[in-house]
Every structure is written in C-alpha cells, then in structure tokens.
Backbone as a chain_set.jsonl record, in Angstrom:
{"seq": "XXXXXXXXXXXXXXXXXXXXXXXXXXXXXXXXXXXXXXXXXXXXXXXXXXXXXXXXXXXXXXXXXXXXXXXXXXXXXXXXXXXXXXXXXXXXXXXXXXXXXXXXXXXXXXXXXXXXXXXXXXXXXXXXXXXXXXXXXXXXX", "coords": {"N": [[0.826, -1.192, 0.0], [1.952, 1.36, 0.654], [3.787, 1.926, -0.911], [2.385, 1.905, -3.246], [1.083, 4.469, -3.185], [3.344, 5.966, -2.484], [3.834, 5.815, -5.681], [1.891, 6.554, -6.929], [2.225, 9.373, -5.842], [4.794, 10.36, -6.564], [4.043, 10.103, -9.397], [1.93, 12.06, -9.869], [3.162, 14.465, -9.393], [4.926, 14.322, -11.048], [4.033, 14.77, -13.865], [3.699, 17.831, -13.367], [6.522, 18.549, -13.076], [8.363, 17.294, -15.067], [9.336, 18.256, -18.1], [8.092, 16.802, -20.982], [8.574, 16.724, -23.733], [11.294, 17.232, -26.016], [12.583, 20.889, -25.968], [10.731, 21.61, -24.42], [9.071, 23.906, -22.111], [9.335, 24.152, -19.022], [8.086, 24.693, -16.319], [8.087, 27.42, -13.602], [8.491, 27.968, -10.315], [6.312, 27.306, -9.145], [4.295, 25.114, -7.377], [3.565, 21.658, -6.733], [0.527, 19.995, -4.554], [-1.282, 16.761, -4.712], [-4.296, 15.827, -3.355], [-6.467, 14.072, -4.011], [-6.385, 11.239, -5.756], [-7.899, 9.062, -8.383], [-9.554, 6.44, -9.999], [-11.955, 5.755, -11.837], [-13.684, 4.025, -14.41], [-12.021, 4.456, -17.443], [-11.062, 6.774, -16.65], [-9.214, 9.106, -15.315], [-9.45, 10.853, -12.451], [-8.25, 13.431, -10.676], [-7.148, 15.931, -8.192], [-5.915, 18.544, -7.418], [-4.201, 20.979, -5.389], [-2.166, 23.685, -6.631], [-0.299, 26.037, -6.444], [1.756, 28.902, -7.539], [4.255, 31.05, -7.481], [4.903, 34.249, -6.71], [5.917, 35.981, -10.321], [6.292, 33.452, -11.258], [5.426, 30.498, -13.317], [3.655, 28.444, -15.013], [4.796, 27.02, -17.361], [4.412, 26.658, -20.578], [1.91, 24.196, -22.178], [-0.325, 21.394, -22.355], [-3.764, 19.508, -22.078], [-4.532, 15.925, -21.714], [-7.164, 15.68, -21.432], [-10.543, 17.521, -20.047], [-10.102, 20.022, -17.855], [-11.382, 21.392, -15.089], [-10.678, 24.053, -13.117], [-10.503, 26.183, -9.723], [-9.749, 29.475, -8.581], [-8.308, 30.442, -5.576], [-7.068, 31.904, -4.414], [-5.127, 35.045, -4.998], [-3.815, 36.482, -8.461], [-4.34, 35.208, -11.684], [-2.499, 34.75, -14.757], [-3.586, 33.925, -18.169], [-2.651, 32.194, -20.566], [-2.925, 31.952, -24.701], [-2.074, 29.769, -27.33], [-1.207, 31.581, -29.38], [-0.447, 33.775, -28.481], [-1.979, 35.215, -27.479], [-4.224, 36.911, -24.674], [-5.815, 34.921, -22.877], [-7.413, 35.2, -20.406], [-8.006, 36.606, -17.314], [-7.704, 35.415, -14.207], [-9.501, 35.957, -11.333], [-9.541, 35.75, -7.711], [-12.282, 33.249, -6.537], [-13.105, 32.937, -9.218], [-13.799, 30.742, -12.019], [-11.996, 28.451, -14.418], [-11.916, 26.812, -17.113], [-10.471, 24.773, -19.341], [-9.914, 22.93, -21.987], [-9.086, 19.647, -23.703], [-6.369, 18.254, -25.351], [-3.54, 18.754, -28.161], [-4.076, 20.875, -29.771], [-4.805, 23.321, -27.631], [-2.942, 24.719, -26.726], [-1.385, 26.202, -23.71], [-0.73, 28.77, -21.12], [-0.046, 29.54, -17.731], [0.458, 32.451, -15.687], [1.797, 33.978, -13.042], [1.44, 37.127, -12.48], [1.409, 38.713, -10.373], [1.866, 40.086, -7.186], [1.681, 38.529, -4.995], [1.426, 34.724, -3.989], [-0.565, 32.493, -6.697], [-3.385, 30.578, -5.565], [-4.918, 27.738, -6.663], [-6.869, 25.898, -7.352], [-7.724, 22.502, -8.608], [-9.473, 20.429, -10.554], [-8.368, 17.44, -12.526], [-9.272, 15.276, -15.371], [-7.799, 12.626, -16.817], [-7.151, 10.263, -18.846], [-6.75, 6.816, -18.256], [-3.696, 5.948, -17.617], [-2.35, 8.208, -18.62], [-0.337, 11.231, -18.171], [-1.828, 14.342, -16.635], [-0.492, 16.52, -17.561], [0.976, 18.016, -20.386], [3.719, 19.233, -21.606], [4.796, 21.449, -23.828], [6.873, 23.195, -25.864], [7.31, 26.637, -25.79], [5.192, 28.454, -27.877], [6.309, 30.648, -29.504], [6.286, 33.013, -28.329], [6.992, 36.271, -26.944], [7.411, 35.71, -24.131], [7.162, 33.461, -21.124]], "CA": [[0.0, 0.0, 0.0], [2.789, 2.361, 1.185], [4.868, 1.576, -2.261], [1.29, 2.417, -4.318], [0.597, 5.415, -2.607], [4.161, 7.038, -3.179], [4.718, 5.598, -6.948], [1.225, 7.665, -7.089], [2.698, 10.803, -5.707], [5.862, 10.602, -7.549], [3.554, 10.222, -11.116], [1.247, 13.461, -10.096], [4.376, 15.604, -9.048], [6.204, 14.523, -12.635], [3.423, 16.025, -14.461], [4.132, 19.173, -13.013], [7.572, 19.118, -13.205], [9.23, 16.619, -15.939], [9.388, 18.381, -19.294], [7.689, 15.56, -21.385], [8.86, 17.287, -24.75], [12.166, 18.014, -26.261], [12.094, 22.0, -26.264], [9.249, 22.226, -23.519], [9.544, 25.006, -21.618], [9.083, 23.641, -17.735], [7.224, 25.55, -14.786], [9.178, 27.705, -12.57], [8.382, 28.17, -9.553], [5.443, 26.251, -9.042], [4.423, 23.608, -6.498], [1.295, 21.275, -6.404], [0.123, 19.047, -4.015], [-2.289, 16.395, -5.174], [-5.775, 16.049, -2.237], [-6.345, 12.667, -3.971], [-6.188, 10.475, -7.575], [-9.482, 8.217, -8.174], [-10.18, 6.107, -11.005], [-13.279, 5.066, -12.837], [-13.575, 3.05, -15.244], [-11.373, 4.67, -17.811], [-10.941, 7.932, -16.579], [-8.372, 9.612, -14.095], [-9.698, 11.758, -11.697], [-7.313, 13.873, -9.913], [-7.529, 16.52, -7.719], [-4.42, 19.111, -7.029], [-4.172, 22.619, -5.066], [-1.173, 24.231, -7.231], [0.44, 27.401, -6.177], [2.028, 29.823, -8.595], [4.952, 32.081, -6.662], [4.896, 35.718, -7.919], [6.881, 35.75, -11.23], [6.05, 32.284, -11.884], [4.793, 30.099, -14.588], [3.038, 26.808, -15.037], [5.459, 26.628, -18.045], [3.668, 25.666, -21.703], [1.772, 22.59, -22.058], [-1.619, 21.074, -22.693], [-3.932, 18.349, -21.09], [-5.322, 15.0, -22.748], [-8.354, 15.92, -20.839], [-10.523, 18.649, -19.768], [-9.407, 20.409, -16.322], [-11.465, 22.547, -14.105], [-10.376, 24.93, -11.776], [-11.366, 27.368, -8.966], [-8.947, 30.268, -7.832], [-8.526, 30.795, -4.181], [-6.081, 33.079, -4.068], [-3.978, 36.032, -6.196], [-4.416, 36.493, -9.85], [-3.682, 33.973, -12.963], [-2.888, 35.415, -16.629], [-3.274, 32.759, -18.889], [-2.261, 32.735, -22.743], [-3.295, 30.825, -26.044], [-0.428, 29.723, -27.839], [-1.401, 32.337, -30.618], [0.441, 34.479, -27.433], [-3.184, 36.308, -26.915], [-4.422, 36.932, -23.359], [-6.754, 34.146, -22.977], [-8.08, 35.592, -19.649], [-7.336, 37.35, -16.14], [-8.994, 34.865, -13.147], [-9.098, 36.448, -10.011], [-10.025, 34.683, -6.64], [-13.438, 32.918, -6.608], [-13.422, 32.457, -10.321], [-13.235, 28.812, -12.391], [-11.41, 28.507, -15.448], [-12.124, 26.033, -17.902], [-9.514, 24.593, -20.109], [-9.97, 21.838, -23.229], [-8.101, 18.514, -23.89], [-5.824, 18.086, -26.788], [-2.526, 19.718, -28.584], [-4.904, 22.562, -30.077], [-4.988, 23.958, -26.668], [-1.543, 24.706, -25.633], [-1.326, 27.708, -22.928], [0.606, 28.748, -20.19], [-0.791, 30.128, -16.734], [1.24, 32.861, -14.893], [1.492, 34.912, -11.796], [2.384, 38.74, -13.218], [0.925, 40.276, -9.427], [2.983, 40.31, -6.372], [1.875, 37.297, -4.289], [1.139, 33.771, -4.514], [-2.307, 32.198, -7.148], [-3.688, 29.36, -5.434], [-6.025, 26.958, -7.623], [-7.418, 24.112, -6.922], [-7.985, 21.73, -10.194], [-9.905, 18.772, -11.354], [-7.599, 17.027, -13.59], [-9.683, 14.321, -16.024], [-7.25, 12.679, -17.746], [-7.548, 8.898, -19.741], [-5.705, 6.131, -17.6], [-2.55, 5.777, -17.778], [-2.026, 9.203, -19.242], [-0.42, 12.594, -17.577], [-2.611, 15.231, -16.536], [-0.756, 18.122, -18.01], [2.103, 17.636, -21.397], [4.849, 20.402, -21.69], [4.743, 21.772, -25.04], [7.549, 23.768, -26.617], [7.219, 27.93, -26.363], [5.09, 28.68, -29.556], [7.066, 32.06, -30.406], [5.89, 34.099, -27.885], [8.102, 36.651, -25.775], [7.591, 35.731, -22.462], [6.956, 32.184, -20.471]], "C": [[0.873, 1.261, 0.0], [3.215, 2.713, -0.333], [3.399, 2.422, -3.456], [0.802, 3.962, -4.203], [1.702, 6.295, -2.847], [4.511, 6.412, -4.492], [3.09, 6.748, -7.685], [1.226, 9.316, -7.169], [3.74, 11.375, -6.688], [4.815, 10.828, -8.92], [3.078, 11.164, -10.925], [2.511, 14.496, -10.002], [4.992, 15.58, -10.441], [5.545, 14.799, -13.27], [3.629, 16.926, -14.311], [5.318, 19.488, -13.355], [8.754, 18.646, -14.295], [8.59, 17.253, -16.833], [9.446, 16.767, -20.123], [8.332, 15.548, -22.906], [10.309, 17.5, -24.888], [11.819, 19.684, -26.158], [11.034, 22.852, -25.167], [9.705, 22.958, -22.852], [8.794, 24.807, -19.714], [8.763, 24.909, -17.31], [7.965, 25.773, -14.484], [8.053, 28.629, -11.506], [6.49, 27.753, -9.358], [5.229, 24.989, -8.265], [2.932, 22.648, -6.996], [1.493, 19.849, -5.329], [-1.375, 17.721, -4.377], [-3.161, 15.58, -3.802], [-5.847, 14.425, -2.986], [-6.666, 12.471, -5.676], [-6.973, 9.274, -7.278], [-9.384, 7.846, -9.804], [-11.252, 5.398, -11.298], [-13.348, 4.936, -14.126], [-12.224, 3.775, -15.955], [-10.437, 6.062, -17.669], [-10.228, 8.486, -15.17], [-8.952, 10.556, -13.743], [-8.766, 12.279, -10.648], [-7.479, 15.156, -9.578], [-6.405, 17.494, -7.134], [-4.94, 20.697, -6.308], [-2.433, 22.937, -5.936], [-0.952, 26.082, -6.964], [1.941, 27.573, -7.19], [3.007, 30.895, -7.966], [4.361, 33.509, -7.517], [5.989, 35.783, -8.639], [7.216, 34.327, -11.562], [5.279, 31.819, -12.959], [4.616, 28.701, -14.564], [4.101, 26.054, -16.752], [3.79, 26.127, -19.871], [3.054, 24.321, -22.233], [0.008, 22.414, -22.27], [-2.423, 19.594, -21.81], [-4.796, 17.546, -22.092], [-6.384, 14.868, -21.9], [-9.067, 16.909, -20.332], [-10.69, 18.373, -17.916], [-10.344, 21.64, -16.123], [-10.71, 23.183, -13.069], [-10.613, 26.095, -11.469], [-9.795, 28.494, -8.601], [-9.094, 30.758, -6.73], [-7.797, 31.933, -4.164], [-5.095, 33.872, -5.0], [-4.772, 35.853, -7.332], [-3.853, 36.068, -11.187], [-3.973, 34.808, -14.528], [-2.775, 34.036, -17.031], [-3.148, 33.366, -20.566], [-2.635, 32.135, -23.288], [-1.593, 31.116, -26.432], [-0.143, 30.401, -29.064], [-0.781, 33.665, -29.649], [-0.629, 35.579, -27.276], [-3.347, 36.062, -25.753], [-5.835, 36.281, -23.536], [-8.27, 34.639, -21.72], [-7.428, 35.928, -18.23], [-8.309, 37.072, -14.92], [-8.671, 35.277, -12.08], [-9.909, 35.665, -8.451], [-11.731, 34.579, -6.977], [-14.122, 32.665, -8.265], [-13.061, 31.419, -10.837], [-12.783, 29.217, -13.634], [-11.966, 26.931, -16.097], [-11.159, 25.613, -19.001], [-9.339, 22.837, -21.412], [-9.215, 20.998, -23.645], [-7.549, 19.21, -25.292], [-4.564, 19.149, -27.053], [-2.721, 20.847, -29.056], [-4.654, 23.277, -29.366], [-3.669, 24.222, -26.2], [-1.763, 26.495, -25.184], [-0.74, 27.523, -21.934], [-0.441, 29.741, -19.08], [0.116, 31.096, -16.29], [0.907, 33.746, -13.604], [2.34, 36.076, -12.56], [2.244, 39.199, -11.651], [2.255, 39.382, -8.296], [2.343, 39.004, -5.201], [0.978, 36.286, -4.934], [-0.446, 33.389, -5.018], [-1.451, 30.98, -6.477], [-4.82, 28.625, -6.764], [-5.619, 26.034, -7.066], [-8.166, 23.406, -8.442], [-8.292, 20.363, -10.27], [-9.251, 18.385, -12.557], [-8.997, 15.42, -14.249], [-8.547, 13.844, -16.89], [-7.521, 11.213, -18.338], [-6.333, 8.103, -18.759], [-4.493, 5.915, -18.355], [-1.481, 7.065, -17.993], [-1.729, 10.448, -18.098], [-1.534, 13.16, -17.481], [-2.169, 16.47, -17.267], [0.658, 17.495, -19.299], [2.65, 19.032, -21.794], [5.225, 20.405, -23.023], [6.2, 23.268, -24.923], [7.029, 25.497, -26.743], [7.028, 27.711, -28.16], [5.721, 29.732, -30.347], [6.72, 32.838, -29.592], [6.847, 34.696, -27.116], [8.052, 36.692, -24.527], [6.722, 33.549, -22.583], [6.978, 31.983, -19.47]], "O": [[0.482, 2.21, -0.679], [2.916, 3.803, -0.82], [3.599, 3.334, -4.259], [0.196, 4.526, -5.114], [1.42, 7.378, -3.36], [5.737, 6.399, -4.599], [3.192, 7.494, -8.66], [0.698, 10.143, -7.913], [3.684, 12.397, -7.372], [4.929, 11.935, -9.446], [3.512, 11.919, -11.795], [2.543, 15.382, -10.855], [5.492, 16.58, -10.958], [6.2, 15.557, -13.986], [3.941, 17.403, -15.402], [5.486, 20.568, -13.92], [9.795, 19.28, -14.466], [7.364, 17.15, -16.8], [10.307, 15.892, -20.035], [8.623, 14.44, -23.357], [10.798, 17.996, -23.873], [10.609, 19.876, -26.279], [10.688, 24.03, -25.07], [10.932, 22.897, -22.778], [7.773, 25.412, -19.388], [9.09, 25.982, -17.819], [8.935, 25.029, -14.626], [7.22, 29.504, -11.74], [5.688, 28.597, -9.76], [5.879, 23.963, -8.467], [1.804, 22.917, -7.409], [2.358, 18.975, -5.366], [-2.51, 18.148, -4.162], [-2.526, 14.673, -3.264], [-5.193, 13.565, -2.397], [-7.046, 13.287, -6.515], [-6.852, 8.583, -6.267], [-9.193, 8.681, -10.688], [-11.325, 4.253, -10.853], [-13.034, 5.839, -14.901], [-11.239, 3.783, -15.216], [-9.438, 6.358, -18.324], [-10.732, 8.257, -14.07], [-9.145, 11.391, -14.627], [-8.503, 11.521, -9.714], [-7.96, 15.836, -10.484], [-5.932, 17.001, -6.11], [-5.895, 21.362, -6.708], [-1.554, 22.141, -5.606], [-1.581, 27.036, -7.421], [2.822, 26.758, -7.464], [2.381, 31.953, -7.911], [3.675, 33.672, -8.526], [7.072, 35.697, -8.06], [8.29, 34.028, -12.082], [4.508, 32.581, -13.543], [5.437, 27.909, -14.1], [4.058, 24.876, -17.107], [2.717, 25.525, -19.916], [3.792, 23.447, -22.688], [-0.741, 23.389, -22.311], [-1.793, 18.82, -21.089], [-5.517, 18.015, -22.973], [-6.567, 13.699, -21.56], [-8.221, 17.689, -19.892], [-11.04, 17.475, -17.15], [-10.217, 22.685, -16.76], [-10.155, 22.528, -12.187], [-10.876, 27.006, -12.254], [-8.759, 27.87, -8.373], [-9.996, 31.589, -6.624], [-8.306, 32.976, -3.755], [-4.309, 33.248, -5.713], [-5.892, 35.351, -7.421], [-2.897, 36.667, -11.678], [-4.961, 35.232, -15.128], [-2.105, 33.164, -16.48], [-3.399, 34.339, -21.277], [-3.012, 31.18, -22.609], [-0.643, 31.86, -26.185], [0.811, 30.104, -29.783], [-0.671, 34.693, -30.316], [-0.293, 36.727, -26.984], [-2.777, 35.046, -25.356], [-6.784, 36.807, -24.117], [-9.484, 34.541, -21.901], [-6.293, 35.495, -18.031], [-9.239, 37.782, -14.539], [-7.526, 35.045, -11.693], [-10.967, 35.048, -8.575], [-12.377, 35.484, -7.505], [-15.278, 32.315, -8.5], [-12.048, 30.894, -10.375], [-13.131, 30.333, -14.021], [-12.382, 26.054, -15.34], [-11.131, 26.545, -19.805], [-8.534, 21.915, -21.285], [-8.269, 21.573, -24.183], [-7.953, 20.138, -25.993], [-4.471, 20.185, -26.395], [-1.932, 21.786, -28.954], [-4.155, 24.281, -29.876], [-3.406, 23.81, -25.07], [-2.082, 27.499, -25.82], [-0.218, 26.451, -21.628], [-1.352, 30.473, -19.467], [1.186, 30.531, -16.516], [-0.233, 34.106, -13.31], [3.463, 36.015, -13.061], [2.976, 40.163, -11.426], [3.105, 38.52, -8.519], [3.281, 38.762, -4.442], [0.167, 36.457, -5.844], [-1.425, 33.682, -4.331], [-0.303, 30.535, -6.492], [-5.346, 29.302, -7.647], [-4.629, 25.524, -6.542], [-9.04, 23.945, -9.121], [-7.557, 19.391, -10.095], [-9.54, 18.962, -13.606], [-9.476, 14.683, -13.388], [-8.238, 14.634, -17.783], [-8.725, 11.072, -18.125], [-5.236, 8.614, -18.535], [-4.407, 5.735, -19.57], [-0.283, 7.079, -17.712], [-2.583, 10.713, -17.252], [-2.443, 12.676, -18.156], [-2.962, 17.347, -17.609], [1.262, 16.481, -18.951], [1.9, 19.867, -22.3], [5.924, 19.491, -23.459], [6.305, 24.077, -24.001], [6.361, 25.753, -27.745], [7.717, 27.299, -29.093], [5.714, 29.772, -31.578], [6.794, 33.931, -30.154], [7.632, 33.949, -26.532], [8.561, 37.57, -23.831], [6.178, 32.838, -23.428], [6.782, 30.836, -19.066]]}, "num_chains": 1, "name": "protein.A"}
C-alpha cells in the first residue's frame, strides 16, 4: 500500500515538473500538491491545489483531458499559444480549459503574491494530466 501510494505521488508531481517534450519550456516556480487520484472506469480523476509564486509560470503545455479549476487566491494570466491573453482569473473564479494539442497555454502569476487553484484534472488512464509543449514564439513564459 505504502509503495502504491508514493509511486502515485511521484507520477502526479512529474506532471508538473518533468518536461515531457524536447524543447518544452518547464514551470518555474510552481508547487502542487495532489488532495487525492481516483479512477473510474477509464478515466483519471485527480484533484491538485497548485500554487504559482509571484513571477512564476506553469510553463507551456496542454492536457489529454478537460481540467477545471477554482482560484482561491492572487491572480492567474493565462495565454493561447497564438500568445493572446486568454483571460485574467481572479479569486473565486473557475477557469475552464480543453483537452488536446490545439490547446496549448501557459498560466502565470504577473501580481505580487502567490495564485492558489485548486484543479480537477480528467485525464484517460494511464495518461499525464498536463504535457509540456515547446514555447510557440511568444516573448515571455
């Protein structure tokens, strides 16, 4: 049980932090803790609080599933990978975000202390929750 329980932790934490991609452009400064990982039938359910320092970045990347999340705390820019401002969530708002390589975006903290979120990860067994995509051209990350 012990052994299943951290080869669990280790796999949610290396989403976050293993660049899956040649080129990918990893998170900095970024933690997450994952509350708990549930499956049914084919489908990963996972459940993370992720904090965002100020002058951090969730790094570029996309999810093979769609991901809710709520913001508790501070304020999240997010981008399209067309390097437009996708949106500006401030505490008590949910974000919504769409499976697939179409979707690549990047979350950041621009303000002066730490975004919390809390996130429902769906992803397909076996599969990451989040895949570290390659800066599309844009000047910042």
């Amino acid at each position: 049980m012990r052994r299943a329980l951290l080869a669990t932790a280790f796999l949610g934490l290396s989403a976050v932090f293993l660049p899956a991609t040649a080129n990918a452009t990893p998170g900095h400064g970024i933690t997450a803790v994952t509350v708990f990982d549930h499956v049914a039938g084919d489908t990963d359910y996972v459940f993370k609080e992720i904090t965002i320092e100020p002058g951090g970045a969730t790094g570029w990347h996309y999810h093979p599933g769609p991901v809710l999340a709520w913001v508790k705390q501070g304020v999240l820019t997010h981008d399209k990978s067309d390097c437009t401002l996708d949106g500006v969530y401030r505490p008590g708002q949910f974000i919504q975000e769409q499976p697939g390589s179409g979707y690549v975006h990047i979350g950041r903290n621009l303000g002066s202390t730490p975004v919390v979120l809390e996130v429902l990860y769906e992803a397909p067994v076996g599969q990451p929750v989040a895949i570290d995509a390659p800066n599309p051209g844009c000047d910042f990350s």
